[in-house]
C-alpha positions in Angstrom: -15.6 9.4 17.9 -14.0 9.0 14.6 -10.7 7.3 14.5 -7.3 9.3 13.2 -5.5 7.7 10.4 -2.1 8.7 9.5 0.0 6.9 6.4 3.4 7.8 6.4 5.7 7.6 3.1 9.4 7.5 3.5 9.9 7.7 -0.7 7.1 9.1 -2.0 6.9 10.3 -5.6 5.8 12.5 -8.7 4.2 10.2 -10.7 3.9 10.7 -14.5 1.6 8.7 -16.5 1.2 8.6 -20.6 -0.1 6.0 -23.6 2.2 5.7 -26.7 1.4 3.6 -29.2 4.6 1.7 -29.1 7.7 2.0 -27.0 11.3 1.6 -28.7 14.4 2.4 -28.5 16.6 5.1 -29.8 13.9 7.4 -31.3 11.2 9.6 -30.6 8.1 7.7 -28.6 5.3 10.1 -28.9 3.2 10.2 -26.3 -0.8 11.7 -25.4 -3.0 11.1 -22.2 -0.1 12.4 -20.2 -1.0 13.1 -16.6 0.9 13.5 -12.7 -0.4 11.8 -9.6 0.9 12.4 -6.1 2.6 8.7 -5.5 4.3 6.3 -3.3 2.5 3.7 -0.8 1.4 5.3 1.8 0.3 8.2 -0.4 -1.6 6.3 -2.3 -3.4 4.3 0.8 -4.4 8.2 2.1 -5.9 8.8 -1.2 -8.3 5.8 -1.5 -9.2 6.5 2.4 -10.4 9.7 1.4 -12.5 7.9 -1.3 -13.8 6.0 0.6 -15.3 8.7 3.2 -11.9 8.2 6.1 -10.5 11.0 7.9 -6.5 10.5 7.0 -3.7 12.9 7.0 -0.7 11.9 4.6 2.7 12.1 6.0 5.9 11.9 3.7 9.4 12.8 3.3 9.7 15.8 0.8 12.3 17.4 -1.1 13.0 19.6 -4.2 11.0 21.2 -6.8 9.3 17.9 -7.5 8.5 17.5 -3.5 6.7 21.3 -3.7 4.9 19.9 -7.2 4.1 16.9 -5.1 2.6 18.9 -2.0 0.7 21.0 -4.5 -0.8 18.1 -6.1 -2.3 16.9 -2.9 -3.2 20.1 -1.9 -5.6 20.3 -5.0 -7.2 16.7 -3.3 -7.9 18.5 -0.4 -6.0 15.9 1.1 -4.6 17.0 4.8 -0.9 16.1 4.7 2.4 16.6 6.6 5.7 17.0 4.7 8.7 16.5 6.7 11.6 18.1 5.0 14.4 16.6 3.4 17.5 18.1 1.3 17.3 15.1 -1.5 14.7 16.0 -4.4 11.5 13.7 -4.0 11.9 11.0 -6.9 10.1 11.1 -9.9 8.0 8.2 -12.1 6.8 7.2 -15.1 4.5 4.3 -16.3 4.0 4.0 -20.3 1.0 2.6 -21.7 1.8 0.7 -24.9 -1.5 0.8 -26.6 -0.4 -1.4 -29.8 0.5 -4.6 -26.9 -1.6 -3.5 -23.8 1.5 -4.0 -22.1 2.8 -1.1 -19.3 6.4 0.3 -18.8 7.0 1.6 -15.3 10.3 3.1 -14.5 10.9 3.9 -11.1 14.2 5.4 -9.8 15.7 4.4 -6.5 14.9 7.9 -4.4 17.4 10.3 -2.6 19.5 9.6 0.1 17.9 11.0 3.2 19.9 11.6 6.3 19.5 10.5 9.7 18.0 13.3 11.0 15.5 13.3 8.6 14.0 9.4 9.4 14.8 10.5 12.3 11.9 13.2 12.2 9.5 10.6 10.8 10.2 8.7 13.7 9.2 11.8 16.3 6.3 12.3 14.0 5.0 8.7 15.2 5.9 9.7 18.7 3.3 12.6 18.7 0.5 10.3 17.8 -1.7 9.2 20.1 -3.8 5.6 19.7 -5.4 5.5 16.0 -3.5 3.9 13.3 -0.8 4.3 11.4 -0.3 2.8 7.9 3.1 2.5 6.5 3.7 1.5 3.0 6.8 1.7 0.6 10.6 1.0 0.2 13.5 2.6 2.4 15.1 5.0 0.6 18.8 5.2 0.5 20.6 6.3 4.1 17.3 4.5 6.1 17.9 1.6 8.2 16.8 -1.2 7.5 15.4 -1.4 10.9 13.5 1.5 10.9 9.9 -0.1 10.9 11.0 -2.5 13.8 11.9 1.0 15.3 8.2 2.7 14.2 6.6 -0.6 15.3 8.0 -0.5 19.2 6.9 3.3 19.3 3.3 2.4 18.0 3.0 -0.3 20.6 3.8 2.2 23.1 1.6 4.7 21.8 -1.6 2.5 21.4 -1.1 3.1 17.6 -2.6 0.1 15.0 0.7 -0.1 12.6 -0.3 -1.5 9.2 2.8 -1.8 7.4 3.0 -2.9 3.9 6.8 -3.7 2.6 9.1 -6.2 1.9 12.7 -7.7 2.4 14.8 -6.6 5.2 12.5 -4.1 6.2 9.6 -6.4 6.8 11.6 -8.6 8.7 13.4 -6.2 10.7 9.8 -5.2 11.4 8.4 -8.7 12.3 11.1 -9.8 14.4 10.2 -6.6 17.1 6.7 -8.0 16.9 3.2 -6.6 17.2 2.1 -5.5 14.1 -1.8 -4.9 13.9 -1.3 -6.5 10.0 1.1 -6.9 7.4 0.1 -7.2 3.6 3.1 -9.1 1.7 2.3 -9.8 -2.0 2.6 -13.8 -2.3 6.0 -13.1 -3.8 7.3 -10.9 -1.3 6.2 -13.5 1.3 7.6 -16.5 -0.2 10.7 -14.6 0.3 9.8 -13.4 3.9 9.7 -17.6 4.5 12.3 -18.8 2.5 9.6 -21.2 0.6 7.7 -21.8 -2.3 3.6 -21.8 -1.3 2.5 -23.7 -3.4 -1.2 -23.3 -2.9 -4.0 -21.6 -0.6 -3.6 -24.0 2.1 0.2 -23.6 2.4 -0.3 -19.4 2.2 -2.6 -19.7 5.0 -0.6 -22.0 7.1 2.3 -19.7 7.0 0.3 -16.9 7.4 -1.1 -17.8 10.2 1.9 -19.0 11.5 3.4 -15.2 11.9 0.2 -14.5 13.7 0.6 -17.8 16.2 4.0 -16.3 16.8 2.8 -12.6 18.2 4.3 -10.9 14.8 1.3 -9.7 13.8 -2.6 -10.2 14.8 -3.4 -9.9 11.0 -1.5 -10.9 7.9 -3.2 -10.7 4.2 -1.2 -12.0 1.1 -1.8 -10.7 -2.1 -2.1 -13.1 -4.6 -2.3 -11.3 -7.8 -5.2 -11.1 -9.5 -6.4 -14.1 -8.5 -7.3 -14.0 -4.8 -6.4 -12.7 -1.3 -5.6 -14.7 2.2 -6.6 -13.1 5.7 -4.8 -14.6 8.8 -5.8 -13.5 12.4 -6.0 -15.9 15.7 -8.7 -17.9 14.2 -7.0 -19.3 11.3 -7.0 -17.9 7.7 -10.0 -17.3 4.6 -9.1 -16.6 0.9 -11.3 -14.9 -1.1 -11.0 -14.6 -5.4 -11.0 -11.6 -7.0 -13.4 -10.9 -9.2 -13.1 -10.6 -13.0 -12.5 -6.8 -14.3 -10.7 -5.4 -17.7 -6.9 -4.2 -16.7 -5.7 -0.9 -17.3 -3.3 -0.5 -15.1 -1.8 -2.9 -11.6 -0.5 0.8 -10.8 -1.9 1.3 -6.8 -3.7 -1.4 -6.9 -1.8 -3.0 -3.3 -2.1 0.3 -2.3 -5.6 0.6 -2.7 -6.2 -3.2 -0.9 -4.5 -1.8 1.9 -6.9 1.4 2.4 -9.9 -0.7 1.6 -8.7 -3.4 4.3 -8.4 -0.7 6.7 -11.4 1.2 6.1 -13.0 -2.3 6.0 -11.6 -3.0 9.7 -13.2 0.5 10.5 -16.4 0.0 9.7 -17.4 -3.9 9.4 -17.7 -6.3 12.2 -16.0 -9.3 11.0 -13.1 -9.6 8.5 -14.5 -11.2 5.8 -16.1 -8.0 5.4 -12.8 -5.9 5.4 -11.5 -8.6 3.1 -14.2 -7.8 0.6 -13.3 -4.3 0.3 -10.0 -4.1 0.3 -10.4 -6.5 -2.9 -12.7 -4.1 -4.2 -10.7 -1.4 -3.7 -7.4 -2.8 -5.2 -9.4 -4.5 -8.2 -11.1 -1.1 -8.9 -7.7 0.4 -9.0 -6.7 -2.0 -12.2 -9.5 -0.3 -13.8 -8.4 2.9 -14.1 -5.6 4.3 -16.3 -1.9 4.8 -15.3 -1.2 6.2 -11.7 -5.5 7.0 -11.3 -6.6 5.3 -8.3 -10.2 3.5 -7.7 -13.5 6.0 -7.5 -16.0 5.0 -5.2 -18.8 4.1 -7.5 -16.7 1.0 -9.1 -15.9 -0.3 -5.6 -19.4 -0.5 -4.6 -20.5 -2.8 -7.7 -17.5 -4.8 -7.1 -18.5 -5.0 -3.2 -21.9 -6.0 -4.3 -20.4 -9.2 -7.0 -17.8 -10.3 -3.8 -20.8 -10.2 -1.4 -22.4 -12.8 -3.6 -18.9 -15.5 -3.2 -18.7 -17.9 -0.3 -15.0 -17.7 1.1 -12.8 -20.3 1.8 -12.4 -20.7 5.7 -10.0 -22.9 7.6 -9.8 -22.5 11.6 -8.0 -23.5 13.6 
């Protein structure tokens, strides 16, 4: 029986992606290559699933003319999804490629204020699940609490539901402090100031890592640690992994794309040094490709074939 996947996506957005050959102020910037991408975290997660061969319905707030352009978009992907209405308009992105530097511009607004009984809906859409798992990924937008995943995460462990939940800040914490989270994917930043440290290396990642796990926040917890590497925590103790060496494009979805390849990983490997391997795959891949493009399978496959050839580094406990 195949497990049901949900993400949910409490700011999603329209993104808009383009190249100019430089970016400056008060006139004209010309620019070509210009496309739209359904976006946000958890939207992005239920796209690389469905790469990746995973049953996954996409669930969002959605608002507006740019909501509708949004649900349209997705549509197109084939991608089953479940909009839950909201009055706000669904934000709207846009990353610049500067192709004279290489560098990337990404402007990102803040998202409409939503009203409580719209979270409120997201929240009764959790309650209908039953057992699978649930990946949530993305900022609160204005008017949420900043308790709402500590909310989302007691109703999972009622339901038998495997919350992944990829944030940061308040909402993180809010989350950790009710406790039994399947996993949690922080980028090293965003848990240095989950901790209220500076981690200085792989050992002192891991420690604290597995530290949340020790506690009964999570059973899992992988940091991101830019292009560099990855750290896995579970009862056992913690690995790191490196990333392997691929030509940039864009960081655009790339945590996004580690999350869905360290679920889909946890589907269908037995261990997690397996899952570890293709969620960096997956979010490496993503770098590859051009603004707000996600990874396609055939890159993730050669990459999964180079990180099958590196030892890990292990540390048990």
């Amino acid at each position: 029986m195949r497990q049901t996947v949900t993400t949910l996506t409490l700011n999603p957005s329209l993104d808009a992606s383009c190249d100019a050959e430089r970016v400056i102020p008060t006139h004209k910037v010309r620019t070509h290559n210009q496309r739209h991408d359904p976006g946000g975290g958890g939207i992005n997660v239920a796209r690389v699933l469905a790469e990746l061969g995973q049953d996954v319905c996409a669930a969002f707030l959605s608002g507006g003319p740019s909501g509708t352009q949004l649900e349209d978009l997705l549509k197109v992907q084939k991608l089953p999804i479940k909009p839950i209405p909201i009055a706000g308009d669904t934000r709207s992105s846009l990353a610049v490629y500067e192709t004279s530097t290489g560098q990337e511009y990404r402007f990102v607004p803040e998202g409409p204020l939503v009203a409580a009984e719209e979270w409120q809906s997201a929240l009764a859409m959790a309650e209908a699940l039953e057992g699978g798992w649930l990946i949530a990924s993305g900022s609160l937008p204005r008017g949420v609490p900043e308790d709402f995943y500590g909310r989302l995460t007691v109703i999972c462990a009622r339901k038998d539901v495997r919350l992944v939940l990829d944030t940061s800040g308040p909402a993180l914490a809010a989350a950790l402090e009710a406790g039994g989270l399947y996993c949690i994917k922080p980028s090293l930043s965003e848990f240095e100031t989950l901790t209220g440290t500076t981690l200085p290396d792989k050992a002192a990642i891991g420690a604290a890592a597995n530290a949340l796990v020790t506690q009964g926040k999570a059973q899992h917890v992988a940091v991101t640690c830019g292009p560099g590497s990855a750290i896995l925590a579970d009862k056992n103790g913690w690995m790191a992994l490196p990333s392997p060496k691929v030509e940039v494009a864009s960081a655009t979805g790339a945590g996004d794309s580690f999350v869905a390849g360290l679920v889909h990983g946890m589907m269908v490997e037995d261990d997690l040094t397996a899952a570890l391997r293709w969620a960096i795959a997956s979010g490496a891949a993503t770098t590859m490709t051009p603004g707000t493009k996600l990874c396609q399978k055939p890159d993730i496959d050669r990459l999964l074939a180079e990180l099958k050839k590196v030892r890990p580094q292990y540390h048990h406990d």
